[in-house]
ROBA-453918 format. One record per residue (C-alpha): residue in one letter; x, y, z; residue number from 1. Coordinates in Angstrom, 1 decimal, decimal comma. Last residue first. Example, Ala and Ser with C-alpha at 12.3 -4.5 7.8 and 13.67 -1.06 7.14 Angstrom:
BEGIN
<'S'; <13,7; -1,1; 7,1>; 2>
<'A'; <12,3; -4,5; 7,8>; 1>
END
This chain:
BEGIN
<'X'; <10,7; 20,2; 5,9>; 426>
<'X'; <10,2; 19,6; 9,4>; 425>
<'X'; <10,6; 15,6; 9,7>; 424>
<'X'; <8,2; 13,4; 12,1>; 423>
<'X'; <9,6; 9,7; 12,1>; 422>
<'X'; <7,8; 6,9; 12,9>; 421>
<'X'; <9,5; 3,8; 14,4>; 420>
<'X'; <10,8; 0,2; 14,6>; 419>
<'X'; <14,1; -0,5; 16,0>; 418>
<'X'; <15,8; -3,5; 17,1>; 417>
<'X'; <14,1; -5,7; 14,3>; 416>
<'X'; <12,4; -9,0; 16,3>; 415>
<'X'; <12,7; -12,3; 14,8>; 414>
<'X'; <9,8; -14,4; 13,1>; 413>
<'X'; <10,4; -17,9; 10,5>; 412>
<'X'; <6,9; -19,5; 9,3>; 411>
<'X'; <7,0; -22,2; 7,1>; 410>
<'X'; <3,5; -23,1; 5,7>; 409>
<'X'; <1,3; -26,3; 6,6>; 408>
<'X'; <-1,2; -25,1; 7,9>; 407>
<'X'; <-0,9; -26,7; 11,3>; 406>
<'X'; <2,3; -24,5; 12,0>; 405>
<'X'; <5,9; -25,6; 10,4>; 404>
<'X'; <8,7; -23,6; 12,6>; 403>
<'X'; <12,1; -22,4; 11,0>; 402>
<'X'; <15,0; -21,0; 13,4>; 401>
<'X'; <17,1; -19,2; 11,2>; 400>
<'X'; <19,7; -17,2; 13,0>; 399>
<'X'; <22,3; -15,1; 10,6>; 398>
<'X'; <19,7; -13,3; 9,1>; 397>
<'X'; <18,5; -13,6; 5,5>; 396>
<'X'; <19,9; -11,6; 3,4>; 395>
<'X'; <18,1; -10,1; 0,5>; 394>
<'X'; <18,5; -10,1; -3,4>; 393>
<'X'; <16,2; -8,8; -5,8>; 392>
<'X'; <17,0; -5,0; -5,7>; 391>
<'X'; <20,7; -5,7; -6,0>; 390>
<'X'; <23,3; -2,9; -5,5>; 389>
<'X'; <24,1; -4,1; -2,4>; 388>
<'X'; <22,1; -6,8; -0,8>; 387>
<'X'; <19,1; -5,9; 0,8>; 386>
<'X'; <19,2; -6,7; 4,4>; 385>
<'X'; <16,1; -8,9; 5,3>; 384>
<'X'; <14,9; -8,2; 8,7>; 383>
<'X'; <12,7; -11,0; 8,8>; 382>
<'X'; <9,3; -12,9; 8,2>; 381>
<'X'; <9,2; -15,4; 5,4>; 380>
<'X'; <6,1; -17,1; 4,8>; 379>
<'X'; <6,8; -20,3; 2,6>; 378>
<'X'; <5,6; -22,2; -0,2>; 377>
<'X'; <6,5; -25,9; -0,8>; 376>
<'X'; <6,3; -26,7; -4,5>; 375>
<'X'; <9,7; -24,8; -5,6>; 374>
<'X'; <10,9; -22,3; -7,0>; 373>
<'X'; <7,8; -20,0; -8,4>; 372>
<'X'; <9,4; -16,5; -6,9>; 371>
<'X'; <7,4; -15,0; -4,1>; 370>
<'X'; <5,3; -12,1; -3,8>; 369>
<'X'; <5,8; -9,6; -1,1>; 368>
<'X'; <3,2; -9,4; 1,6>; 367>
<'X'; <3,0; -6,2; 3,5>; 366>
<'X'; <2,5; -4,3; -0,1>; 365>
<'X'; <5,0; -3,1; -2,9>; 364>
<'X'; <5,4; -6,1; -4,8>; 363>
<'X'; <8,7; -7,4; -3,8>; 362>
<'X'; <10,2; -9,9; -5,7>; 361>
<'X'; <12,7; -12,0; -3,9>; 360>
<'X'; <15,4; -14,0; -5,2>; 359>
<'X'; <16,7; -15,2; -1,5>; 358>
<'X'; <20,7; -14,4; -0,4>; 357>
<'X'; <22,8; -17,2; 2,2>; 356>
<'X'; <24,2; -15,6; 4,7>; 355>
<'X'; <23,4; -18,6; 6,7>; 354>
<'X'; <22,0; -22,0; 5,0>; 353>
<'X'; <18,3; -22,1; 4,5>; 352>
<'X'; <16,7; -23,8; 7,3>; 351>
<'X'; <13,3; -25,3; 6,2>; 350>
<'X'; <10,8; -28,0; 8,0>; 349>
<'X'; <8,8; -29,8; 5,5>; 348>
<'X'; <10,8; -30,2; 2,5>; 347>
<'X'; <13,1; -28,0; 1,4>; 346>
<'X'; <15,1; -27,9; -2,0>; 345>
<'X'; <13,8; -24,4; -3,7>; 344>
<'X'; <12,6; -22,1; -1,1>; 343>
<'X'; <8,9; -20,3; -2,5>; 342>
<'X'; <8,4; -17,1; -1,1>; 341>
<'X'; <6,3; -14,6; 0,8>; 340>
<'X'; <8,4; -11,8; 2,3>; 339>
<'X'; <8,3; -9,7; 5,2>; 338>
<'X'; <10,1; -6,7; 6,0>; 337>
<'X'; <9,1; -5,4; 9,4>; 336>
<'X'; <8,0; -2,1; 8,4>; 335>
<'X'; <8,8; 2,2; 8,0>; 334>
<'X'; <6,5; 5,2; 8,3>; 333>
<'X'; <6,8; 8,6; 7,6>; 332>
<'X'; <5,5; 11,9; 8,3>; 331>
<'X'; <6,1; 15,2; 6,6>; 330>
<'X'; <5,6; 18,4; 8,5>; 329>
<'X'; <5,4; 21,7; 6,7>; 328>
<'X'; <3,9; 19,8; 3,8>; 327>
<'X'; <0,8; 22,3; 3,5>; 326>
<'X'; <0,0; 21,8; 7,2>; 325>
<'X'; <0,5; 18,0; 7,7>; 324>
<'X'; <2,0; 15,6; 4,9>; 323>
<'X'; <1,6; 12,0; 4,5>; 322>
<'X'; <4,7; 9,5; 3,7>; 321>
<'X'; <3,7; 5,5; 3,5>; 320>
<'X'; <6,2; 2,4; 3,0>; 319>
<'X'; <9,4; 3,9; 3,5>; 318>
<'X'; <12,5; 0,7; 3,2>; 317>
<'X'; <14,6; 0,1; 6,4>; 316>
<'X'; <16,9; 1,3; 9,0>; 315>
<'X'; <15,0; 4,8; 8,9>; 314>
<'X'; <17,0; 7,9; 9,8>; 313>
<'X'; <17,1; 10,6; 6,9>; 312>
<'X'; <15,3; 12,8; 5,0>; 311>
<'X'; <17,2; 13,5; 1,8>; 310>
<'X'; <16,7; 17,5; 0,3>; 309>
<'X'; <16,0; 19,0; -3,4>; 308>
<'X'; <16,5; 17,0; -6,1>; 307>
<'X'; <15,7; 18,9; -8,9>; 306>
<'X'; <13,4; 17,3; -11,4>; 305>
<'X'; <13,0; 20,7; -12,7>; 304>
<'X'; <9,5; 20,5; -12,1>; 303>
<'X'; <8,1; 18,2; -9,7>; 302>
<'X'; <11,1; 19,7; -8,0>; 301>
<'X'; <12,6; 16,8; -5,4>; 300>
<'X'; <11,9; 15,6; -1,7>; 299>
<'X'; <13,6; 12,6; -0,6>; 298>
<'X'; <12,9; 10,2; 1,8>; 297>
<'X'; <15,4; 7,3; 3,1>; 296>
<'X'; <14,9; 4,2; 3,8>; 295>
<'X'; <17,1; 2,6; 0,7>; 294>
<'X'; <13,9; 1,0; 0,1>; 293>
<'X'; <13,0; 4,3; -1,2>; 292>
<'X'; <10,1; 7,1; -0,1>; 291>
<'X'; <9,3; 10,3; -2,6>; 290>
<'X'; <7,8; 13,1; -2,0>; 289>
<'X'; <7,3; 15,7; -4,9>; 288>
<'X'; <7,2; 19,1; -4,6>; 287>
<'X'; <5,4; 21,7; -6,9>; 286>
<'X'; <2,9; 22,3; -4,3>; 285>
<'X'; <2,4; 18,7; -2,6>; 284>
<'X'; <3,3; 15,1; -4,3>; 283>
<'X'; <3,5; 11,9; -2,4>; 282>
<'X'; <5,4; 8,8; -3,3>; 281>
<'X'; <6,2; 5,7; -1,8>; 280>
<'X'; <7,9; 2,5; -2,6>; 279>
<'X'; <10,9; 3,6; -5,0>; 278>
<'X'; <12,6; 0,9; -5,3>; 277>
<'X'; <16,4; 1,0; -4,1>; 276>
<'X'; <19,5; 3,7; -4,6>; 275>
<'X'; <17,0; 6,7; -5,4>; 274>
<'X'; <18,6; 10,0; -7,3>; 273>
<'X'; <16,6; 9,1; -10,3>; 272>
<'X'; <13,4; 11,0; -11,0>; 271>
<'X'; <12,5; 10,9; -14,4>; 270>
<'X'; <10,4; 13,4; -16,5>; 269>
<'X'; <8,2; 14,4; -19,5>; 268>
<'X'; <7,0; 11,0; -20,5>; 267>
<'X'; <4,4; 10,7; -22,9>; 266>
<'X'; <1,1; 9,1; -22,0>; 265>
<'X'; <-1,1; 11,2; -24,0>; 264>
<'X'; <-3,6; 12,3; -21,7>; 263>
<'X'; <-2,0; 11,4; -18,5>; 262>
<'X'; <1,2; 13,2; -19,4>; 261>
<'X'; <3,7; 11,3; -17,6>; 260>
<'X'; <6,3; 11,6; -14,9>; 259>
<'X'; <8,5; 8,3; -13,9>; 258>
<'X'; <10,0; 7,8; -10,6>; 257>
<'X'; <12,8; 5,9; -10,8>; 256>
<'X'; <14,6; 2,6; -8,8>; 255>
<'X'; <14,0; 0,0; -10,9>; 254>
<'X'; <11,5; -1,3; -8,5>; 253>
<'X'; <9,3; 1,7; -9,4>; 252>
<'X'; <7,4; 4,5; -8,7>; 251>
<'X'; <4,8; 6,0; -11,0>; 250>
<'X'; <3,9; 10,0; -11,2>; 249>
<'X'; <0,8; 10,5; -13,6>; 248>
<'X'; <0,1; 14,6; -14,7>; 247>
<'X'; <-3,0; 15,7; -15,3>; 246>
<'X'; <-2,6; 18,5; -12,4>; 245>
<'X'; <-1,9; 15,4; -10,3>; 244>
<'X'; <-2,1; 11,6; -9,8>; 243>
<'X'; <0,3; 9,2; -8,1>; 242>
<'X'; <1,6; 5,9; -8,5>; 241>
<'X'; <3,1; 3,3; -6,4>; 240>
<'X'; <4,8; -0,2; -7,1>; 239>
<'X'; <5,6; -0,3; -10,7>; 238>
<'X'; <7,6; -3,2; -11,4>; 237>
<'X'; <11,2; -3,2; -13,3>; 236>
<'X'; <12,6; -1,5; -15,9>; 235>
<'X'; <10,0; 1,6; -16,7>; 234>
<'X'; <9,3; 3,0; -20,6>; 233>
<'X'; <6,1; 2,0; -20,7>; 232>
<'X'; <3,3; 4,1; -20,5>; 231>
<'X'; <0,1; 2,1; -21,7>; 230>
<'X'; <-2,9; 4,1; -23,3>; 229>
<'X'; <-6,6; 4,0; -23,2>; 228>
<'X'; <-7,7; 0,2; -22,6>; 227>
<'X'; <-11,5; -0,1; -22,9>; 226>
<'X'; <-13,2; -1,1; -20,4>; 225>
<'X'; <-16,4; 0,9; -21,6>; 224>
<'X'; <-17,2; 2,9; -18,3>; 223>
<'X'; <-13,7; 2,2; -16,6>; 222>
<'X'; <-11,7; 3,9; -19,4>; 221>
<'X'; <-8,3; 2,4; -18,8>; 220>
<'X'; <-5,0; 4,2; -18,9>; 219>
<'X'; <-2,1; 1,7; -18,4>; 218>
<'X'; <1,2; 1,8; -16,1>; 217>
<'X'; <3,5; -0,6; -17,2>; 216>
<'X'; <6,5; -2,7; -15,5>; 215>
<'X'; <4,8; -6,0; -15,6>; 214>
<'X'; <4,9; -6,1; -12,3>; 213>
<'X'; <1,8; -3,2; -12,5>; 212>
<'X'; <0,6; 0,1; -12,5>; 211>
<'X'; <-3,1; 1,0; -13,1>; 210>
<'X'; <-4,2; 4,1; -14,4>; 209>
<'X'; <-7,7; 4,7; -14,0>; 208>
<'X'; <-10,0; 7,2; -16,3>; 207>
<'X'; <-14,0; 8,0; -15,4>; 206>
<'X'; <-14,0; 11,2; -14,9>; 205>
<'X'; <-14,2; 14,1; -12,0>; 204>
<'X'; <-11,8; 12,5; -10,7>; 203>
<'X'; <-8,9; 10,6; -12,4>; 202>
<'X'; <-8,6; 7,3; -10,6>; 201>
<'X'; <-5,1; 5,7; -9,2>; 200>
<'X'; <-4,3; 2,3; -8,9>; 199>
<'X'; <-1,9; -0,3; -7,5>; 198>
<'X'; <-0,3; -2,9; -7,3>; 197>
<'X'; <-1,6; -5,1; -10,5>; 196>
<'X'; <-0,2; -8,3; -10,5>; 195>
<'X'; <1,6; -9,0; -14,3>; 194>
<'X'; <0,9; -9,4; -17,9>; 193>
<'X'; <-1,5; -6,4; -18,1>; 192>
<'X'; <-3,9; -5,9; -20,9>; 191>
<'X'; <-7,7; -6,6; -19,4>; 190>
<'X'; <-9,8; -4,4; -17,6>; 189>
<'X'; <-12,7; -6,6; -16,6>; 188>
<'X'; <-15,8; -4,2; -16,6>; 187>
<'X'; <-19,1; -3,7; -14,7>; 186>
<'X'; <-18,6; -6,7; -12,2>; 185>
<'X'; <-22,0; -6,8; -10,6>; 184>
<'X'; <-22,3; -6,4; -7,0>; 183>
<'X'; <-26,0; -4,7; -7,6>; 182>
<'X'; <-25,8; -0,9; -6,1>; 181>
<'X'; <-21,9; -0,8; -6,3>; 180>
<'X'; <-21,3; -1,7; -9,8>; 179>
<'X'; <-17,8; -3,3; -9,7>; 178>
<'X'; <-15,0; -2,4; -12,5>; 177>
<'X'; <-12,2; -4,7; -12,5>; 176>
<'X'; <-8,6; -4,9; -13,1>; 175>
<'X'; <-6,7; -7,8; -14,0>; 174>
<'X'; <-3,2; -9,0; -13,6>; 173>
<'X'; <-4,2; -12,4; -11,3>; 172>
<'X'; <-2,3; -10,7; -8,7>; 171>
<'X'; <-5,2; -8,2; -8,1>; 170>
<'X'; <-6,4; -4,5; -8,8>; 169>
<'X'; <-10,1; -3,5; -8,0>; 168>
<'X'; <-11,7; -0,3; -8,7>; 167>
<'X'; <-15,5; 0,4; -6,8>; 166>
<'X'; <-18,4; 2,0; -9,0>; 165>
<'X'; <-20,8; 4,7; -8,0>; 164>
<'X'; <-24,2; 4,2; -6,1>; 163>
<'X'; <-26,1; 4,3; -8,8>; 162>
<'X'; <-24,1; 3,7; -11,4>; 161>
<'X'; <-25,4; 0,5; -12,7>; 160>
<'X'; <-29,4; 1,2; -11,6>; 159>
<'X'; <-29,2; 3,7; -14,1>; 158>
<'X'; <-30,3; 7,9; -13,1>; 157>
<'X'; <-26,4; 8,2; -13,0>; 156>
<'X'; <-26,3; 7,4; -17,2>; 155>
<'X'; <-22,3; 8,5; -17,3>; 154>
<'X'; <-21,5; 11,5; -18,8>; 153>
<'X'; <-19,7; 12,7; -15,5>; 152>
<'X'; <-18,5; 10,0; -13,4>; 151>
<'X'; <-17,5; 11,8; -10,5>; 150>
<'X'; <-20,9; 12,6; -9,4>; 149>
<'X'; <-22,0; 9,2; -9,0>; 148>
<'X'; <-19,1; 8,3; -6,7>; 147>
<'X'; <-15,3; 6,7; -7,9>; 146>
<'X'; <-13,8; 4,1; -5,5>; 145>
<'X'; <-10,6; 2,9; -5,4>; 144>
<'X'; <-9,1; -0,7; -4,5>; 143>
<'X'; <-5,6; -2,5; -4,1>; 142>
<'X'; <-4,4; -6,1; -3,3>; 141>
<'X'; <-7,2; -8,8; -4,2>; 140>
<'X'; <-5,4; -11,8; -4,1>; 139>
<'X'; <-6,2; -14,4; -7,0>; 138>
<'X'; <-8,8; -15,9; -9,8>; 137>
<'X'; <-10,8; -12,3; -9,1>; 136>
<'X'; <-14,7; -12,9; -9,5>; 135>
<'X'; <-16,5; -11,9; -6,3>; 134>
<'X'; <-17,1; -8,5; -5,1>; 133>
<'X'; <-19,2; -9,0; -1,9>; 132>
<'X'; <-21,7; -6,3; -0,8>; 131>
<'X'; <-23,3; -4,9; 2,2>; 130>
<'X'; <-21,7; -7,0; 4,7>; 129>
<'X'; <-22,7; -6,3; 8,0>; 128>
<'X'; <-20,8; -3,6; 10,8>; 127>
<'X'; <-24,2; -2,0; 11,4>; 126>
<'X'; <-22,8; 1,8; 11,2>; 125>
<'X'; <-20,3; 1,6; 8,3>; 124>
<'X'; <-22,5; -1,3; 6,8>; 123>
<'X'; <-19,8; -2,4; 4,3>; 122>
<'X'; <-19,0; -3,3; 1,1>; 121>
<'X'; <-16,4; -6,3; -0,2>; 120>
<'X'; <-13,6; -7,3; -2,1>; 119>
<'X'; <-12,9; -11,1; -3,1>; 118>
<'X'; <-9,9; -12,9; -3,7>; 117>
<'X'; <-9,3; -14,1; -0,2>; 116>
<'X'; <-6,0; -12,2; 0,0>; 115>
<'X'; <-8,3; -9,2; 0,8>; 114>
<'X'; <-9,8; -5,6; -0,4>; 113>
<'X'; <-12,3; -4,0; 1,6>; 112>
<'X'; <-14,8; -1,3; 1,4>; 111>
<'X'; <-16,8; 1,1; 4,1>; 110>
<'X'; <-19,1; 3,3; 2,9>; 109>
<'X'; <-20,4; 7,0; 4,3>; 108>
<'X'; <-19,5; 8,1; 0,9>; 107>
<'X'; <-15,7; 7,1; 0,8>; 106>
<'X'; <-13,9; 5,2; 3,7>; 105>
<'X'; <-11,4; 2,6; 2,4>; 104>
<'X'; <-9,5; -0,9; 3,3>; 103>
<'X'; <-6,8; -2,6; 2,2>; 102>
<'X'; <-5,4; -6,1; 2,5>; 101>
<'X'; <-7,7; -7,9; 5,0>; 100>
<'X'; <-5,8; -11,6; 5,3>; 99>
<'X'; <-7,8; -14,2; 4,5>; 98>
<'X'; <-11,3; -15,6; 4,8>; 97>
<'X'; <-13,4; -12,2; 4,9>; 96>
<'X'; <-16,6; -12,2; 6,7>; 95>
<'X'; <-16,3; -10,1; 9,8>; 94>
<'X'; <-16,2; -6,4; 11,0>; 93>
<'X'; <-15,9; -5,6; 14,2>; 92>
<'X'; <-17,5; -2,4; 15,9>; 91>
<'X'; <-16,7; 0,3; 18,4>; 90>
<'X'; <-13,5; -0,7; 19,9>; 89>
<'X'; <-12,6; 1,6; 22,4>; 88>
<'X'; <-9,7; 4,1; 21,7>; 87>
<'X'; <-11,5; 7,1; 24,1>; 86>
<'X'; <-11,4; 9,8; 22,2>; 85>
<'X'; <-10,8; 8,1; 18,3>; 84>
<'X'; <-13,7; 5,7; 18,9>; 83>
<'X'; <-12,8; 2,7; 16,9>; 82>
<'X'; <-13,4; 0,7; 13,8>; 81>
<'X'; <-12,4; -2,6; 13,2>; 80>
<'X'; <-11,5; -4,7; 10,2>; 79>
<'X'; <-11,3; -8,6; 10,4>; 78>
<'X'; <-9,2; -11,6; 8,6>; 77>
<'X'; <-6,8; -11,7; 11,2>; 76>
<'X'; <-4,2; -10,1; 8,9>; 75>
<'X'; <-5,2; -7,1; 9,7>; 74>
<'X'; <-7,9; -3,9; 9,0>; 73>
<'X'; <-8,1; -0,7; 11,0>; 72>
<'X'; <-11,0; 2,0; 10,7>; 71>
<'X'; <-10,9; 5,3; 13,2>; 70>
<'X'; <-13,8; 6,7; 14,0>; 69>
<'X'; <-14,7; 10,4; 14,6>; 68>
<'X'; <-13,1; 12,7; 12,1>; 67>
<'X'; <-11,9; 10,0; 9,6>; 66>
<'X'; <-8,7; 7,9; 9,9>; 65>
<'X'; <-7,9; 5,2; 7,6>; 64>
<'X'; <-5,5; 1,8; 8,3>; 63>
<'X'; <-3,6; -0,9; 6,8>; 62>
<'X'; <-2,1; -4,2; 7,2>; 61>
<'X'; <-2,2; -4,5; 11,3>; 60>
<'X'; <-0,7; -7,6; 12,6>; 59>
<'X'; <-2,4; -10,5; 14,2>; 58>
<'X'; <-5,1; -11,0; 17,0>; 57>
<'X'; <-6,9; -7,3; 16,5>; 56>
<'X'; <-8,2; -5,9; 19,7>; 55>
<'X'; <-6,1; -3,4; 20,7>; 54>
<'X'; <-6,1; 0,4; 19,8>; 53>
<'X'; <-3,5; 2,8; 22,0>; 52>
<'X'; <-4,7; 6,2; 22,2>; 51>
<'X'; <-2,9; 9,6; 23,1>; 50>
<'X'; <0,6; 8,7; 21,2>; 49>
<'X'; <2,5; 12,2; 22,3>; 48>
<'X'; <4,0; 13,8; 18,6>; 47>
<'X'; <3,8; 17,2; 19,9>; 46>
<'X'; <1,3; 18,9; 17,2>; 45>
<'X'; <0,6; 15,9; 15,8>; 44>
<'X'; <-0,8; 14,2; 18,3>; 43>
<'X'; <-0,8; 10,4; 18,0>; 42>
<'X'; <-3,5; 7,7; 18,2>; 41>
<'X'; <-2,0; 3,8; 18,2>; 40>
<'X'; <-2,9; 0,9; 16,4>; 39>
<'X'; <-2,1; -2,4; 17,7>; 38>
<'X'; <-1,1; -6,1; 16,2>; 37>
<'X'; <2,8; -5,8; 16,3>; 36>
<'X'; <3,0; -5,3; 13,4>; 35>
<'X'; <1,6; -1,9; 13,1>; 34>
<'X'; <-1,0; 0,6; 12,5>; 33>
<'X'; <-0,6; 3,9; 12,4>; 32>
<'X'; <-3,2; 6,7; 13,0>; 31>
<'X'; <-2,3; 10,2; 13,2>; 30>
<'X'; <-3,9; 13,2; 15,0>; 29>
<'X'; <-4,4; 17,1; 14,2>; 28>
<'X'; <-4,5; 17,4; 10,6>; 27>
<'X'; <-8,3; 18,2; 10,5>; 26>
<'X'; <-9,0; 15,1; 7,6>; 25>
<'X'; <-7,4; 12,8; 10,2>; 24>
<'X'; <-3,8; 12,3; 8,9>; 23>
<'X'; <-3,3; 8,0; 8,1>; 22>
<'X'; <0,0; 5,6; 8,5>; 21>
<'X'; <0,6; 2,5; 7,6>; 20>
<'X'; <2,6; -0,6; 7,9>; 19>
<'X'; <4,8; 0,5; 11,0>; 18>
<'X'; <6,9; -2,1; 11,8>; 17>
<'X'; <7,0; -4,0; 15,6>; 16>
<'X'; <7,0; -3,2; 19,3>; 15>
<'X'; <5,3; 0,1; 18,6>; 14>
<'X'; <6,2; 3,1; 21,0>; 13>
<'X'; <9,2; 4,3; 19,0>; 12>
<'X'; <7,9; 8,0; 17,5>; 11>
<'X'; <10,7; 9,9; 16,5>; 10>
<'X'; <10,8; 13,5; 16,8>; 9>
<'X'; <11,6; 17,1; 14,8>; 8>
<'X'; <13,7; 14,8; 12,2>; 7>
<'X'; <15,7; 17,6; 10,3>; 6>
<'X'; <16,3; 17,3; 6,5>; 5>
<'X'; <19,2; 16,7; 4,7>; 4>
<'X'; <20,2; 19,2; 1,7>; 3>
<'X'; <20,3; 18,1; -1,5>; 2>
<'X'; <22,6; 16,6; -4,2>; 1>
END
């Protein structure tokens, strides 16, 4: 068993969970964004928050940080983007119908993935929409983009590739290929049985991987469509995945990381030491990062599988890890567990009995998917306790007041005690 490693500081300055966290490309300030609806600027070399971002009118899903903006993205339906010196809102970006899943910055574009089904393109500078990806039959959770130059072989003088292709993965188990220049879907990547959470590309090259509840990860060529390989030798869903040296790293709810030769999908490795899914991963220099629902971190060798040291000192599960200075400093962030399910027997108003245990799925992102119960669907928001030993069973609190808003779902908040970000010397 390893070592423990040494928090340098915690950062507690959010009043709610910490859904993601971003380096600037320089290393020298972070960007989290958070439940409670802000974003805030911190110094990495000392750990002060220098900006506080507000603006958005619900909570922060995700966020990116470049050298001079900052981009956010919430469950308001909007993205902003900031100034990173002074923390003023610079733009506001509107169109989407549903809550703004992810978001990313790649050759001077901005693109969005939402619970509305549809991904977009953006004006970085004008704040319009460019393009609108339409054609998923459900929530649009994860997205990549590949540019011209990365897709050697491919006709780059076409109209098709022009302006490089954007990666979709949604909870209708499809992945699709978007031209960029036209808003065409280029491919439908077809195979999985289950949502698709999440997606790496191979670049230079046109391969994904995709990972998925169906417990696969799959190898897809995104030029032709055509399905490459499918590793399968994981127990429960794959949540995260990562991509080096031609080697695919998946985390999973079965609590294992799985290592994989991504040219012939056979497994070389498993990482087992975790006591809950494995929700984060991050590999650096032979090391490779992992973050559990058992909130803690662990670092192991990418090589031996060793397991080399547990970070400690989250109450609940890692969601992101980034790394400053070649991994000399690790960052982490942990949420507000929230989960979208289905109660079985209530109507209208719910209170589920105390101490009574939910069926959840999780899925890896901010919203968990629910289990098909019942008709009624609800939003649950709490500090579930995972139940020991289970994956799929969490405590609800002993307090359940239930409210119905105009929309008709069930919406049950309470405050955690603690919600931070950790900075670990490593």
């Amino acid at each position: 068993m390893g070592g423990g490693g040494s928090a340098l500081r915690v950062c507690a300055d959010h009043r709610g969970g910490i859904n993601w966290l971003s380096l600037s490309p320089d290393g020298q300030r972070l960007l989290t964004g958070s439940e409670d609806g802000t974003a805030r600027l911190w110094s990495t070399a000392d750990g002060q928050c220098c900006a506080l971002l507000q603006g958005h009118e619900s909570y922060v899903t995700f966020c990116q940080l470049e050298d001079e903006a900052a981009f956010t993205c919430s469950a308001d339906c909007t993205i902003r983007k900031w100034d990173v010196l002074t923390g003023q809102c610079l733009q506001v970006f509107r169109g989407h119908t549903s809550i703004v899943n992810r978001i990313l910055v790649a050759n001077n574009q901005l693109f969005s993935s939402s619970y509305d089904r549809t991904a977009r393109a953006w004006s970085v500078d004008k704040g319009q929409v460019a393009r609108e990806f339409r054609g998923h039959r459900n929530c649009v959770l994860t997205l990549a983009y590949s540019a011209p130059q990365d897709l050697p072989g491919a006709p780059c003088t076409e109209e098709a590739v022009a302006r490089g292709l954007l990666v979709t993965g949604s909870t209708d188990g499809t992945a699709k290929v978007w031209q960029v220049a036209s808003g065409c879907c280029h491919q439908t990547l077809r195979g999985h049985t289950g949502a698709v959470l999440c997606l790496v590309l191979a670049t230079p090259g046109h391969t994904a991987f995709t990972g998925s509840t169906d417990a696969t990860v799959r190898a897809w060529d995104i030029l032709s469509g055509q399905q490459l390989r499918v590793f399968q030798e994981h127990q429960g869903s794959v949540i995260c995945l990562e991509l080096v040296n031609r080697h695919v790293y998946s985390g999973s709810a079965d609590r294992t990381v799985k290592c994989w030769l991504a040219d012939t999908g056979e497994r070389v490795r498993t990482f087992a030491a975790h006591r809950h899914s494995v929700s984060a991963l991050k590999y650096h220099a032979g090391t490779l990062f992992t973050g559990s629902g058992d909130a803690r971190a662990r670092a192991f060798d990418a090589q031996s599988g060793a397991l080399r040291r547990v970070f400690r000192g989250h109450a609940f599960i890692i969601n992101c890890i980034q790394g400053q200075n070649g991994i000399t400093k690790m960052f982490l962030s942990s949420p507000s567990l929230m989960a979208k399910v289905r109660i079985p027997g209530y109507n209208g108003i719910a209170c589920p009995k105390q101490n009574t245990y939910l069926q959840v799925p999780r899925t890896g992102g901010p919203l968990w998917s629910g289990g098909k119960y019942a008709n009624q669907e609800y939003l649950l928001c709490c500090p579930a306790i995972p139940k020991q030993n289970s994956d799929d069973l969490w405590k609800l609190p002993e307090k359940n007041p239930y409210s119905k808003p105009s929309s008709g779902a069930v919406t049950h908040s309470c405050e955690l005690s603690l919600f931070k970000m950790s900075i670990f010397c490593i």
